[in-house]
Residue, then its C-alpha position, 0 to 999 in steps of 0.5 A: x465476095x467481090x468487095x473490094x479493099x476500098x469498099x471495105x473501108x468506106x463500109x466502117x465509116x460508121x463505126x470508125x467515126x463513132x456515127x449513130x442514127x439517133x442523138x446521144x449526150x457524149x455523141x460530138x460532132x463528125x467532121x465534113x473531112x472525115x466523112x469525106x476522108x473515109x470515102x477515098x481514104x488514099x488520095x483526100x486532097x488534106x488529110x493523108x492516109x497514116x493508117x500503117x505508120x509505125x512499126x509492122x505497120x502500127x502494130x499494137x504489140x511489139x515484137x517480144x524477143x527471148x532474153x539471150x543476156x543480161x548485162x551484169x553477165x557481161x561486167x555491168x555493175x548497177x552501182x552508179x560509178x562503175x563504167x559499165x558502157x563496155x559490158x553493155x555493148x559486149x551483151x549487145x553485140x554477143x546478142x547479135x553473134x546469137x541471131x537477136x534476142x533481149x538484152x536485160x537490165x535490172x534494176x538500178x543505176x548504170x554509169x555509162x562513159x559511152x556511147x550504147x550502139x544497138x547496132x545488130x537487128x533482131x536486139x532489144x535492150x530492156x531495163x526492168x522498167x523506166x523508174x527502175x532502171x538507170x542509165x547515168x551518161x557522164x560524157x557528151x558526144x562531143x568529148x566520145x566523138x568529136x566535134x561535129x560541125x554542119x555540112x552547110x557551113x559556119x559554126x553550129x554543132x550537128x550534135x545539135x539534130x544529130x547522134x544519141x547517146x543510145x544510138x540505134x543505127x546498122x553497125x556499117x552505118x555507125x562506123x561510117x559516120x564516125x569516122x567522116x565526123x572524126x575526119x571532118x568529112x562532114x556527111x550526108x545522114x541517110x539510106x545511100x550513105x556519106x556521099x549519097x553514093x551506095x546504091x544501085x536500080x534494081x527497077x524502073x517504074x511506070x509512072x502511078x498515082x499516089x495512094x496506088x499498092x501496087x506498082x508495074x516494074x521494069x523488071x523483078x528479077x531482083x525483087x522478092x516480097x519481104x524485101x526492104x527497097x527505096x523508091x526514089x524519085x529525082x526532081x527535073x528543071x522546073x522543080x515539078x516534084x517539089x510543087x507536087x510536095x506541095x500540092x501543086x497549082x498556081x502557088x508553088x509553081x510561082x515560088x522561088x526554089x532555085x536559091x533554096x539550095x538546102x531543101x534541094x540537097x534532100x533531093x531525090x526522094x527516098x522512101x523505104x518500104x518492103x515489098x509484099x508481093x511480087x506478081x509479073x510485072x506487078x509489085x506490091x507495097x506494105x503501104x501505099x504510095x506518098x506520091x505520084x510517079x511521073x516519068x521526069x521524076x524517073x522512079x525507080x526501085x533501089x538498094x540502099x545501105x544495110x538497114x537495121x530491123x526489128x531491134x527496140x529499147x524498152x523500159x529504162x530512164x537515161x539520164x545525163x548531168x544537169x549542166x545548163x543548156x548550151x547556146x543555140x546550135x552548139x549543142x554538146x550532144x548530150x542526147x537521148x536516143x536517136x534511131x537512124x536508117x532504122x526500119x521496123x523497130x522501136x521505143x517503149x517506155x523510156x524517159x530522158x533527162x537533162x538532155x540537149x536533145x530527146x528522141x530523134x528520128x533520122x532517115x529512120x521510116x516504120x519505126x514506133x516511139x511509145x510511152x517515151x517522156x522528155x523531163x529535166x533542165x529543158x532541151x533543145x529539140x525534144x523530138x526531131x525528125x528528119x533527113x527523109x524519115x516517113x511513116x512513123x509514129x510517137x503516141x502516149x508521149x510527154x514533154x514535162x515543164x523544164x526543171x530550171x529557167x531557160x538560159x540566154x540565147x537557147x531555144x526550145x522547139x517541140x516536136x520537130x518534123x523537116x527535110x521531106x518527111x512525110x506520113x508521120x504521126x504524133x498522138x495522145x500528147x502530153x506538151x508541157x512546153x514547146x510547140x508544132x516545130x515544122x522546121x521548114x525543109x517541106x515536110x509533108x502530110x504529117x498528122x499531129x492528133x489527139x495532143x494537150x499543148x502549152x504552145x510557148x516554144x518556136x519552131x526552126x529552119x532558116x531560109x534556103x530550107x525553103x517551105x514550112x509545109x508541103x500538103x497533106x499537114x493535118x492538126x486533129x483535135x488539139x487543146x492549146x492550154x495558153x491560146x497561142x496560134x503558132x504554128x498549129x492553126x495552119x489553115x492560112x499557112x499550109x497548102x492543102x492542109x486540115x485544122x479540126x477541133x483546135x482551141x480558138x487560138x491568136x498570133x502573138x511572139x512568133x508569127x508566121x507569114x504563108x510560103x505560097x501565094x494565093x489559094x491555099x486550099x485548106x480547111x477548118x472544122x470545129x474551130x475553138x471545140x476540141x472535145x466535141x471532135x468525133x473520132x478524137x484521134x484521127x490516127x486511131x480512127x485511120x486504124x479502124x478502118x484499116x482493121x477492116x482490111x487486115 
């Protein structure tokens, strides 16, 4: 009827936000920024549009896939001393050969000695939920793979951010990482491989303005709608893009970047997304785009390694034994779940126990982590998220208090977003213990909404990561339980960046200094009020008016 996408969402402000005409007891208070944000929802200079995070798109239901095997078909025993790792991998690859399906687990307790490898798309691992079903992991992976040192040299474990003991990664991928870590190749983590190297242009593109749909190709002959590809974008000379991460303006462009030569390993760019249409020269995205395309960035379309899609793990608890944390960065590897060149696929209703690290995101883009929780003796990183992961989503998650006291020289992070991640989101929160780790590598316009937080962790990255936070970051209706700043108050430390509804908070422990100097352009609303911040949660609120358009 000639109404436009945008004018559709800028039409449902009103419910979104929850406005009425009239004043109401419970009414809250509806921040300038949303107002502004629901007017041009794709390109508000502060707040990012996270509306499609997730997997299909932040899909509410899951994919729900027939049971194809059940575990104890396959030798699985729920005794709690035998191996069953072996069994389960066999169900899990025998679902594959099928064409995907669930796996089950019933109840009970399953000793696994290795690795589980969800390495086949379409495949779900389910337990009979996670207060039922057990699986006791005896081994780290330092003892099943090796030791894994860091490709920047000196003596940290990669097992530190790296690898889980339920590892959801495409089988090639898997099988290349192991043998460059065995071989003491020391790889790169992502969609083009160990070396970077294994992908080719499909098409160039014409240069187009962040929050576009739709993009003008070169040539689409190699282009099909349901297609995964990687728009890529290289940096030139002067850095231009990274200043662009960051908002652009007198700040970056005065900043150092030549010596941060691990933040300049992340580059190029590299964003998955699957093609909707294809029309002409016109090629049209399942999300809008994160950042401008300019012609010295050269943009282009490009293949990648095979992804693994649509494939989850649900309804179970992963437990590994209660031995002390180990020293900073030398983690055993004695880690939960971690998805890895992962697209479209999820987590549901899984805890992890005792472990080093919790639930991690590595060059993984579009996938959900729901009702997950972190419990036992304390960990390193909680969630971490890296190695380029974008638009993703972590709701209804809890971090419980640490069973035992933190020993010497460990650290406890949080929720983990660095090395040019962008568009993620993590809502309704339950933080326990840890903090807003924005573990420099200039991660950008991520959203951390709706989240309950006893701010007493520290956040990580060493210098040559180079920023802290790129633009678009925004902290949306946070209570801090012990009043501590770091790294939530972000308007005197993120370019470009949206702190509403947060407790009044101060510095003390860590403190933090901006990366940029000069005008930061960012903004404050409803300072020290969270309950009275209308939408509450800034995601579900993105979602709302989306609907509209769906």
């Amino acid at each position: 009827m000639g109404m436009t996408r945008r004018t559709l969402l800028g039409g449902a402000v009103a419910v979104a936000a929850g406005v009425v005409t009239a004043p109401t007891a419970h009414a809250g208070e509806v921040p300038t920024l949303w107002r502004e944000f629901a007017r041009t929802p794709f390109t508000h200079p502060q707040i990012p549009y996270v509306g499609r995070a997730g997997c299909h798109g932040g899909a509410t239901h899951l994919p729900h896939r027939r049971v194809v095997a059940d575990v104890r078909h396959f030798g699985a025993v729920a005794d709690g001393t035998t191996d069953s790792a072996p069994a389960i991998n066999r169900a899990i690859a025998a679902a594959g050969r099928a064409g995907g399906g669930t796996v089950t687990l019933p109840p009970g307790t399953f000793r696994i000695d290795d690795v589980i490898r969800l390495d086949r798309s379409n495949v779900v691992l389910r337990g009979a939920g996670s207060g039922r079903t057990t699986l006791y992991a005896t081994k780290n992976l330092t003892e099943l793979i090796g030791t894994y040192g860091s490709r920047y040299g000196g003596d940290k474990s990669s097992w530190s951010w790296a690898g889980g003991l339920i590892w959801l990664a495409p089988r090639a991928r898997w099988e290349s990482l192991v043998a460059a870590i065995r071989a003491r190749a020391w790889p790169f983590e992502g969609w083009t491989g160990n070396r970077r190297d294994e992908w080719r242009t499909l098409t160039e593109l014409a240069p187009a303005r962040q929050g576009s749909w739709t993009v003008t190709a070169a040539d689409t002959s190699s282009l099909r709608p349901g297609a995964l590809v990687l728009l890529r974008l290289a940096d030139d000379a002067d850095h231009t893009l990274l200043e662009h991460m960051c908002g652009g303006g007198p700040g970056p462009e005065a900043y150092i970047w030549d010596d941060k030569t691990k933040l300049t390993s992340y580059v190029p760019y590299e964003w998955p997304v699957r093609i909707t249409r294809v029309h002409g020269r016109k090629v049209t995205l399942e999300r809008p785009l994160p950042l401008d395309l300019r012609r010295e960035w050269s943009p282009q379309l490009t293949t990648h390694v095979p992804e693994l899609s649509g494939s989850g793990v649900e309804g179970l608890t992963l437990e590994a034994p209660d031995a002390p944390q180990q020293p900073h960065l030398l983690d055993k590897g004695h880690n939960g779940v971690v998805l890895q060149c992962a697209y479209d696929c999820w987590v549901d209703d899984v805890t992890v126990r005792h472990v080093d690290n919790g639930f991690g995101l590595v060059a993984a883009s579009a996938c959900t982590l729901r009702r997950t929780r972190v419990a036992g003796r304390g960990s390193h990183h909680p969630y971490f998220c890296r190695e380029g992961s974008h638009d993703n989503l972590v709701e209804d998650f809890t971090i419980e208090e640490r069973t035992s006291p933190a020993p010497a020289n460990t650290q406890l992070h949080g929720i983990n977003v660095e090395g040019l991640s962008s568009y993620n989101v993590w809502s309704r929160g339950d933080m326990r213990m840890g903090t807003f780790d924005s573990h420099r590598g200039l991660p950008f316009a991520n959203v951390r909404t709706d989240i309950t937080l006893n701010n007493n962790g520290r956040h990580g990255g060493d210098a040559s990561a180079g920023p802290l936070f790129g633009a678009r970051f925004t902290h949306w209706n946070v209570r801090v339980t012990n009043g501590r700043a770091g790294l939530v108050k972000i308007d005197g430390l993120a370019p470009y960046s949206a702190t509403v509804g947060v407790d009044e908070v101060r510095e003390f422990d860590q403190i933090d200094v901006p990366d940029f100097t000069g005008e930061l352009h960012t903004r404050l609303e409803l300072y020290g009020s969270p309950g009275a911040v209308r939408p509450r949660n800034l995601y579900d609120a993105q979602r709302r008016l989306d609907g509209v358009g769906r």
